[in-house]
Structure formats: structure tokens, C-alpha cells
C-alpha positions as MATLAB code, in Angstrom:
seq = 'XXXXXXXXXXXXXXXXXXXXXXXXXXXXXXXXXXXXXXXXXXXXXXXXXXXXXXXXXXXXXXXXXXXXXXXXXXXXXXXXXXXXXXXXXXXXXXXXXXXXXXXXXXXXXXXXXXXXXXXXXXXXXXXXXXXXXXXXXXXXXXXXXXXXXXXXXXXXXXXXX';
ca = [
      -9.622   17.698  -14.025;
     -12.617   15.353  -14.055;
     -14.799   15.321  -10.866;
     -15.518   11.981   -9.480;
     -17.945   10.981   -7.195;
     -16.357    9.913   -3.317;
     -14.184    6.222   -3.521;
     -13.849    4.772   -0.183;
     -10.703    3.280    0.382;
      -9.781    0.047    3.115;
      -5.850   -0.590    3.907;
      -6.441   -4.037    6.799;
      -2.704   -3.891    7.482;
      -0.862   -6.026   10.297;
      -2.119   -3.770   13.568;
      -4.616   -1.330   12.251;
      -6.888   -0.670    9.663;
      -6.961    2.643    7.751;
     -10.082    3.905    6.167;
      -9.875    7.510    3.641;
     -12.640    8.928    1.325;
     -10.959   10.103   -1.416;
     -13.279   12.978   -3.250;
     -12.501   15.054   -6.317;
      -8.789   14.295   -5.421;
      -8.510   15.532   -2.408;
      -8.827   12.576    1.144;
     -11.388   14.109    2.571;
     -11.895   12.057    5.488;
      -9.435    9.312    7.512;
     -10.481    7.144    9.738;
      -7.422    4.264   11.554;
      -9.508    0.999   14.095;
      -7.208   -0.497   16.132;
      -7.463   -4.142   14.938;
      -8.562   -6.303   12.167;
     -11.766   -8.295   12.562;
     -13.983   -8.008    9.834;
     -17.158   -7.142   11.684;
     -15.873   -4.024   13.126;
     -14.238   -2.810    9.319;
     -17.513   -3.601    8.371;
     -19.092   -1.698   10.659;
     -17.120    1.520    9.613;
     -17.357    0.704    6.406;
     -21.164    1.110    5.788;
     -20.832    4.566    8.107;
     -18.245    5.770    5.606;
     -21.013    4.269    2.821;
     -23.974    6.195    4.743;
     -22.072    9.292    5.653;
     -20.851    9.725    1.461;
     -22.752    7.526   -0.803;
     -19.520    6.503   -2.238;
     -20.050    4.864   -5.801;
     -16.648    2.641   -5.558;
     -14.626    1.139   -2.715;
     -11.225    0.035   -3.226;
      -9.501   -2.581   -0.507;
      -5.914   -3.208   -0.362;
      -3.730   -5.245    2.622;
      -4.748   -8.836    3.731;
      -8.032  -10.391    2.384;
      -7.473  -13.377    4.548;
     -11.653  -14.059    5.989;
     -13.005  -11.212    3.975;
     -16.956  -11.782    3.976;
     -17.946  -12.579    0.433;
     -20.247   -9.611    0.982;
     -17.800   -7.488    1.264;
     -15.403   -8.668   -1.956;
     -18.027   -8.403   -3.936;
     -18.577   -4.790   -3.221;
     -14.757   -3.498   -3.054;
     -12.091   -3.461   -6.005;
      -8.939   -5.057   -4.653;
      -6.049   -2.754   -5.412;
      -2.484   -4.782   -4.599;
      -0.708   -3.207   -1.847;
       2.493   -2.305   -3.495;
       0.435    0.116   -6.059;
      -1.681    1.630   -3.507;
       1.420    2.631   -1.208;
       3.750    3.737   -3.928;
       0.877    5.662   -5.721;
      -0.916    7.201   -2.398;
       2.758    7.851   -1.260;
       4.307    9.503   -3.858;
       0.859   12.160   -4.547;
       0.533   12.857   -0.826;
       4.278   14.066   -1.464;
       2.959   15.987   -4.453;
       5.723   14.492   -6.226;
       6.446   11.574   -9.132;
      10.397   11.151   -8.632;
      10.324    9.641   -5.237;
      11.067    6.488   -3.600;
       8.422    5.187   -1.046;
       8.816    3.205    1.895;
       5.971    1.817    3.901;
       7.189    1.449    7.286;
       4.508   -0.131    9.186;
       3.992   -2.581   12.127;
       6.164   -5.210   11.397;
       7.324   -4.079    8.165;
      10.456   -5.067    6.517;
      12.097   -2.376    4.069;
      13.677   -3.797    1.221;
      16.560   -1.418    0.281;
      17.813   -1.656   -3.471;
      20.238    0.906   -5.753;
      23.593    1.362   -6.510;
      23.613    3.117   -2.490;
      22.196   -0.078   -0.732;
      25.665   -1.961   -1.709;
      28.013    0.175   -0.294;
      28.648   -1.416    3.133;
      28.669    1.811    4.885;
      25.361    3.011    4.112;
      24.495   -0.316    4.786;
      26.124    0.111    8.744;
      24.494    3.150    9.299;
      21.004    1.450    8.154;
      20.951   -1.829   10.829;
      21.800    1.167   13.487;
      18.585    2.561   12.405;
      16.605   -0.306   12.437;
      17.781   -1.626   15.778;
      16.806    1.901   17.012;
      13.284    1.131   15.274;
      13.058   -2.195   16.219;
      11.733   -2.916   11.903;
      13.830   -4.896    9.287;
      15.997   -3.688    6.620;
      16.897   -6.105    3.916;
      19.719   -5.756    0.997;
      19.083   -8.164   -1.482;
      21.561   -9.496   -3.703;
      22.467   -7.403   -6.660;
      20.467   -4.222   -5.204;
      21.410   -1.987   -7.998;
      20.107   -4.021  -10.796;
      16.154   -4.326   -9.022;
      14.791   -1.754  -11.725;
      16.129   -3.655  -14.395;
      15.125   -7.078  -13.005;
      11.454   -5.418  -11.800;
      10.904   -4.501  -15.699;
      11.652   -7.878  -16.994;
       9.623   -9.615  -14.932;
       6.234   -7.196  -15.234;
       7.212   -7.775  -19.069;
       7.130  -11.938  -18.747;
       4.261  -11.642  -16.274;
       2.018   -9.083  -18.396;
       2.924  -11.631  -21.664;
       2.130  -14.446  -19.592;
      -1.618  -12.715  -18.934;
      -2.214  -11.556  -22.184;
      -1.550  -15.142  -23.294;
      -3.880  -16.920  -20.957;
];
């Protein structure tokens, strides 16, 4: 396994935003500020910089204001990576399905088991219970399918431009 040096990582989500120094691996340090305003993710961010001399930050979550100080020195990761990747190695495990259930998150529920109108009851009681959103899109079970085409058309399109 190849040793890298410390990667600070920035998630600026809806009500908090999370901070982790990732280090041969392992998230060796978490910090969570209640809020959003750039100044005070700034502020944690050059502690974090200080504290582990970090060679690469990554930034995922809304960019909306960032300082151009700040994009310049952070790799912008899109969310739906980050969560799906952090999620499914903190669960030590690569045939999972991971839900980010945040402030104000809506869960998107797709598969063959998202039609069935049953599953689908016992879901809404759920989310009234946790106040969030669940959505069933039309034609859940064929998301994989449609998902693959479109990364296809949308990697062609990149290649081509």
C-alpha cells in the first residue's frame, strides 16, 4: 500500500461543514463548524494546514462564494463520488448502497424494491418520522442501466470537446 502524505478534505454541506485529514488511509482527524461562511472554513482550514502540512486538499458540497484563494488551493471532488466512495470504505465494503441523509436531504430510492408500493408505504412512514424526503422516480429499476448510458454519452461528449 503506498504511503501518502496527509489530504485535507472540506464537505460545506447545507447546515454544517465537515473537515477530515485523511493520512496513509486511515481519517485521522474530524473536525464538523456549525455553519457555512467562508471566513470561518477558512479559518479551520489553515489550522488543519498548520497542524499537518497537508500536500493536497480536496473540497466537495457547495462552492457558491468560495474565495478564489481558496479554489485555487483545493481539488473539487463532486459530491456524489465523495459520499458514495467515503461511504462505502468507512463500511469496509464495495457492494453497498449509500445514502447521504443530511440536513435537508432528499433520498432518491431506485431498484426493482423501490416500485413495489408497499415498500414504498412503509418508506413515507419513515420519512414523516424523519421529517427528510424520499423520492421514487419513474422507472426505478432501470436507474443502473440509464446511469451507464448517460456517463457513456457524457464521457464521449468530453473526450470530443
Amino acid at each position: 500500500m503506498n504511503s501518502f502524505g496527509p489530504v485535507i478534505g472540506i464537505d460545506r454541506g447545507a447546515s454544517f461543514t465537515d473537515f477530515g485529514v485523511v493520512h496513509n488511509n486511515t481519517l485521522s482527524e474530524t473536525r464538523s463548524l456549525k455553519g457555512r461562511d467562508w471566513e470561518s472554513i477558512a479559518d479551520v482550514y489553515r489550522q488543519l494546514m498548520k497542524n499537518h502540512k497537508a500536500a493536497q486538499s480536496v473540497f466537495t458540497g457547495s462552492r457558491a462564494g468560495m474565495p478564489d484563494r481558496l479554489a485555487k488551493a483545493v481539488q473539487i471532488i463532486p459530491e456524489i463520488d465523495a459520499i458514495g466512495f467515503g461511504g462505502a470504505t468507512l463500511a469496509a465494503r464495495d457492494d453497498c448502497i449509500v445514502a447521504s441523509i443530511g440536513t435537508g436531504a432528499a433520498i432518491v430510492l431506485v431498484g426493482k424494491v423501490a416500485a413495489n408500493r408497499y415498500i414504498r408505504n412503509i418508506v413515507n412512514l419513515v420519512a414523516k418520522l424523519y421529517q427528510t424526503t424520499y423520492i421514487f422516480p419513474e422507472n426505478p429499476g432501470y436507474a443502473t442501466v440509464y446511469g451507464a448510458a448517460l456517463q457513456f454519452r457524457h464521457h464521449r461528449t468530453q473526450v470530443a470537446t
